[in-house]
N, C-alpha and C positions, 0 to 999 in steps of 0.2 A: 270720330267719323268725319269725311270730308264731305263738304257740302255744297263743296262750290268745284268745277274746273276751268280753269280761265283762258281764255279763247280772245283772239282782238276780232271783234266784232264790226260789222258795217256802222257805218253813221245811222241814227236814226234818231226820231224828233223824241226829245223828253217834255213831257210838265213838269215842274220842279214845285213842292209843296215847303212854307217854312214855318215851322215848330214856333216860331216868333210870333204870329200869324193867327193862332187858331185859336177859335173862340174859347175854347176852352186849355184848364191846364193838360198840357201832357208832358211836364218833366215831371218823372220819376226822380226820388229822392231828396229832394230840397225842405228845410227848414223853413216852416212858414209859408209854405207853397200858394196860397193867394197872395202875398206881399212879393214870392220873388215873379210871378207870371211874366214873361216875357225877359227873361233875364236867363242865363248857366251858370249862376252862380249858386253856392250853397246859401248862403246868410241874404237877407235882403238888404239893398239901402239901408233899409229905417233902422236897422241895428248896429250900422256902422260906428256910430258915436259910444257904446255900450261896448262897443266888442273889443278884445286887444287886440292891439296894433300887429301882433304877426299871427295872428289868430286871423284876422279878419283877412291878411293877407293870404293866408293858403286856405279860407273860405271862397276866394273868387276862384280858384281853380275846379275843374267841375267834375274831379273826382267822386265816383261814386253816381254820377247823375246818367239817366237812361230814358231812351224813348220807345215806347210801345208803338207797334202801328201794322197795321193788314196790309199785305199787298199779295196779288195773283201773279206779279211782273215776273219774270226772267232775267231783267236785267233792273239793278238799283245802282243809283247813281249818290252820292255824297262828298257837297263842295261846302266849304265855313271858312273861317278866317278866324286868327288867334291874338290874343292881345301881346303875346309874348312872340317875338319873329325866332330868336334860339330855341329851337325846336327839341335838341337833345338836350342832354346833364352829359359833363363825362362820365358817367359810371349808368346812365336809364338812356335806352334809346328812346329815338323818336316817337316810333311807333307807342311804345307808351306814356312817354311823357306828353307830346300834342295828338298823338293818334286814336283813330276809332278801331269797336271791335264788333261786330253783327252777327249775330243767333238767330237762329228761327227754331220756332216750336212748332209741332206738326200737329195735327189730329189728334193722333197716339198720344201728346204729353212730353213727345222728345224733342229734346233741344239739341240741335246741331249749329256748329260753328259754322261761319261765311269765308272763305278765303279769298282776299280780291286785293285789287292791285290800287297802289296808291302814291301820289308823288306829293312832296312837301315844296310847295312855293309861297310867294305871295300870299294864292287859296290854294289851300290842301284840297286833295281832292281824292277820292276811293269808289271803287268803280267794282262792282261785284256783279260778273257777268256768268250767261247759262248757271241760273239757277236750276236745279236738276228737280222734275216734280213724276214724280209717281202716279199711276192711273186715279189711286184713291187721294190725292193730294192738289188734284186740279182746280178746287177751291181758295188754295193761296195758303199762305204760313201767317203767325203771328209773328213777326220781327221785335227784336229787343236790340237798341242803339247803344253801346256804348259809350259816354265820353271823356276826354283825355284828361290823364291824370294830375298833370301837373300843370295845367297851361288852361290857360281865359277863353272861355269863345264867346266871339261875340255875333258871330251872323252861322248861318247854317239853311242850308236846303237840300232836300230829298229827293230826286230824279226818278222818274220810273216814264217809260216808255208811249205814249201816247197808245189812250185805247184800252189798258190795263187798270185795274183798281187799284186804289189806296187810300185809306184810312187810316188817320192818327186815334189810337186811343185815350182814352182818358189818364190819367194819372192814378197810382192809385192809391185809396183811403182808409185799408188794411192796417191796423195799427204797425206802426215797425218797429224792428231788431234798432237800436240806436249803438254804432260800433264807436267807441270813443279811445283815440290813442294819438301818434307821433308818424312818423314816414311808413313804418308797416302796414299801418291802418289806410294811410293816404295813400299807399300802391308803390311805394316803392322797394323794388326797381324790378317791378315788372314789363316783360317784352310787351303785352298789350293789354288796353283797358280792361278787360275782365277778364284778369290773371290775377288783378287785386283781391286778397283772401274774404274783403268783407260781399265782393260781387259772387266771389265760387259761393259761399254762404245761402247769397240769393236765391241763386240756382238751386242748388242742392235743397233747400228745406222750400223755394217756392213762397215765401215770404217777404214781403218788403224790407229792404234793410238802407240806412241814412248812415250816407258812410264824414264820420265826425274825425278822421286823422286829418291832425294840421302838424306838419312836418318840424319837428327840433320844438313845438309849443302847446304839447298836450300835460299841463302841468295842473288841469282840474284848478282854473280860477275860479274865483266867487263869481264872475259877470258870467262864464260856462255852464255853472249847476243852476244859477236862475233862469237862464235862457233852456234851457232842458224843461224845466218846471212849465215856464209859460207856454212853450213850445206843446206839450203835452207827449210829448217824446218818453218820457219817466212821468211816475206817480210819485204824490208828494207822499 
């Protein structure tokens, strides 16, 4: 179902909120989510030195990770910037190797896709306008962020229209699904962020899932099945 119709709109003022920012967690998905706060990365710092070397490389990519957040707006705005400037793979576009994907859940329980328009520079940036709201939906949507698969972010901000509400949600502490594999797992080569099978996953049963595909390095090393143990991701 379409959920977005994209219209170029008048200028108008935004406040822009950043996820870096808020007192509390609200990245979705991450290992050890007090250690990474303020980070898009899957693995924290402090694990660095423990982790392998291409393991911990397609852990800073922030496959699998998602932001909660209310908003009543009509129009949402999303600007970040990426550690990686090669945006595509030849064989994974953009859209999901550096790109975002935006769901709203309604009232009802249903989740509809965002369609919005979006240009890759310098900062990426994705602009989802005339949200369409229903008499009974004038209270605003849960938003779920998703972000890019293959690629580092390191700044990010959420735009909504001055005058409109927004709230970031919590993170959540739902025990999770821990999906553990190679590039299928880490999304590729999906057209966008939640085309990744362990995100459809999410959606579909409504349960938190920690998506652990680290691309050509899912070979279940010894420093992997301890970090799962500590993690509390699996029972011993």
């Amino acid at each position: 179902m379409t959920f977005l119709s994209i219209n170029t709109l008048a200028q108008e003022e935004i406040t822009w909120y950043n996820p870096q920012e808020a007192e509390f967690q609200v990245i979705n998905g991450q290992t050890f989510p007090d250690e990474c706060k303020g980070t898009y990365q899957r693995f924290p710092n402090s694990r660095k030195d423990i982790t392998p070397k291409h393991v911990w490389y397609n852990a800073l990519h922030s496959a699998g990770l998602y932001i909660k957040f209310y908003s009543n707006a009509p129009t949402i705005k999303v600007r970040y910037t990426c550690a990686n400037r090669n945006y595509a793979m030849p064989h994974m576009p953009a859209t999901g190797v550096s790109g975002l994907d935006l769901y709203a859940n309604n009232c009802e329980g249903k989740s509809m896709i965002c369609h919005g328009d979006y240009h890759f520079g310098d900062t990426i940036t994705y602009d989802y306008n005339n949200l369409v709201y229903k008499n009974i939906h004038q209270r605003g949507y849960e938003f779920e962020l998703y972000l890019p698969l293959y690629n580092q972010v390191t700044w990010m901000e959420i735009g909504t229209p001055k005058d409109t509400e927004f709230k970031f949600e919590s993170a959540d502490t739902e025990k999770p699904i821990l999906v553990y594999g190679t590039s299928i797992a880490h999304g590729g080569c999906a057209s966008r962020p939640a085309m990744a099978w362990p995100a459809i996953v999410k959606r579909a049963l409504d349960i938190p899932v920690i998506n652990w595909g680290f691309s050509g390095s899912g070979v279940m090393e010894y420093e992997l099945s301890d970090v799962m143990l500590i993690s509390g991701a699996i029972d011993a």
